[in-house]
N, C-alpha and C positions, 0 to 999 in steps of 0.2 A: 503352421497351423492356420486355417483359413477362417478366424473367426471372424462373426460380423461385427465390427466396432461403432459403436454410436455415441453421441451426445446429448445427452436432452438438459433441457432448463424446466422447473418447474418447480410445483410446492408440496414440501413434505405432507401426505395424506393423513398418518398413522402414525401414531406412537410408532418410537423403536422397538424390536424386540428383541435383548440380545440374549446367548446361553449360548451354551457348549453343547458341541455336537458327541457322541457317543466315545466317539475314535478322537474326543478331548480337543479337539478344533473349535473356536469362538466365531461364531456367527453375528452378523447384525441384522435384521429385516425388518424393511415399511415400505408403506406402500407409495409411490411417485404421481401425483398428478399434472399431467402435462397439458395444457390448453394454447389451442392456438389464437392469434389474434390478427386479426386483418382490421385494415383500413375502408371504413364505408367510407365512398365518396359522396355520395349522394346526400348523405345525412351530417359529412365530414367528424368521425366520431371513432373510435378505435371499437370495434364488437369481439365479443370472446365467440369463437367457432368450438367445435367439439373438444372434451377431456379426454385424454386419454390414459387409462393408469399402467402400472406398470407395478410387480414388486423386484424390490432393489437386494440385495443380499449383498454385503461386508464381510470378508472373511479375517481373520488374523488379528492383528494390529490394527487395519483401516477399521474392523466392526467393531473394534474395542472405543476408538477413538469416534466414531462415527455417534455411539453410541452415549458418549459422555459430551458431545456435542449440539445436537442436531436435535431441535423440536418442534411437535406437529405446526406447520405453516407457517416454517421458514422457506424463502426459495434457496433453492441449490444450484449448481451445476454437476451432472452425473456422469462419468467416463466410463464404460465398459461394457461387455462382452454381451449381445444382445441373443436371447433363449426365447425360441418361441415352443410351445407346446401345446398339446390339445388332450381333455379331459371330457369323461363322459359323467354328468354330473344330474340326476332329477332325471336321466332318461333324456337328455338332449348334448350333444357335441361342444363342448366349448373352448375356444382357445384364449390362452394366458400367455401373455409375454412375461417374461421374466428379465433382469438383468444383473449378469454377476460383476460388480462393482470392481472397477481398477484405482478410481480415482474419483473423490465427492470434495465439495466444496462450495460455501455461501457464496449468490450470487450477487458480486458487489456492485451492483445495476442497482440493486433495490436496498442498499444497506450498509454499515461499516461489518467488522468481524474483528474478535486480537486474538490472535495466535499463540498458540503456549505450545512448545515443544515438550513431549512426552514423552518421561525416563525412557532410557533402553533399557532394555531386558537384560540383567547379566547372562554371562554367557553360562551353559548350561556346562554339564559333568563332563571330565575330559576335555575342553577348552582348556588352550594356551594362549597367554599373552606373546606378544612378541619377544624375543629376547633384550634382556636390560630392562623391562616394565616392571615399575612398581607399581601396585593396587592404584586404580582411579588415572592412572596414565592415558592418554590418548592417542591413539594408532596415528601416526602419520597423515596416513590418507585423511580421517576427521580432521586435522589441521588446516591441512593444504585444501581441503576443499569445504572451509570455514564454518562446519557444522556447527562448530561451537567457541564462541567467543574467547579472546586471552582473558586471562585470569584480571577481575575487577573492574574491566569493561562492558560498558552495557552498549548493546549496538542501537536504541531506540535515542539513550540520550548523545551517541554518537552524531546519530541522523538529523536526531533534532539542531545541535549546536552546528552542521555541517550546513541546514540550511538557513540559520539566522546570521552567520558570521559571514561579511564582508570580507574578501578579499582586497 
């Protein structure tokens, strides 16, 4: 697939809007404002150059979660798939970038953020556990690739005690 992939930094425009699409798909949408910023020398002073907007769409999961996170005139950082189009609106040509969302995220340049990891989805009808699972069991791979903590451990006051204690 040869799509265009970009990055932008900027500040949430627009309330979220989330809902489900017809064919039962959950959407997120708002709109991106991105402004550039240069250095005057002359005046030695940081100036804001043009806005540019953008609307962002979250599909799945990320619009669910984008959605219970994210509010008007927070900065972000936006990963994904850049949609240009053009509309004829009032009798005049317009074009509208669009960007369909891989990956959103606080831009911690400007801000703290705490992360909460967000139930999984049980598995739908017909799903198998792996053989030997009992209910609430965790696949292997979640182990090994530490999605989620041993039981009674918390990994924050791990982190914490890992950076005050002396060796």
């Amino acid at each position: 697939m040869n799509d265009t992939t970009v990055t932008l930094v900027g500040n949430v425009a627009t309330a979220v809007e989330y809902r489900e699409t017809a064919a039962g798909a959950a959407v997120a949408r708002f709109r991106f404002a991105v402004t550039a910023r240069r250095w005057d020398r002359e005046r030695a002073v940081w100036t804001d150059g043009t806005t540019s907007f953008y609307t962002v769409s979250a599909w799945r999961s990320l619009g669910a979660n984008v959605a219970a996170s994210v509010s008007v005139g927070e900065p972000l950082v936006v990963l994904g798939r850049l949609k240009v189009r053009e509309d004829e609106r009032d009798g005049q040509r317009k074009t509208f970038v669009d960007i369909d969302a891989l990956a959103v995220g606080h831009d911690l340049t400007r801000g703290t953020s705490a992360f909460r990891r967000s139930a999984r989805a049980e598995p739908g009808p017909g799903a198998q556990a792996p053989p030997g699972a009992r209910e609430g069991d965790l696949t292997d791979r979640e182990e090994v690739r530490g999605l989620v903590p041993a039981a009674g451990e918390d990994p924050w006051t791990t982190a914490a005690h890992q950076l005050v204690t002396v060796p």
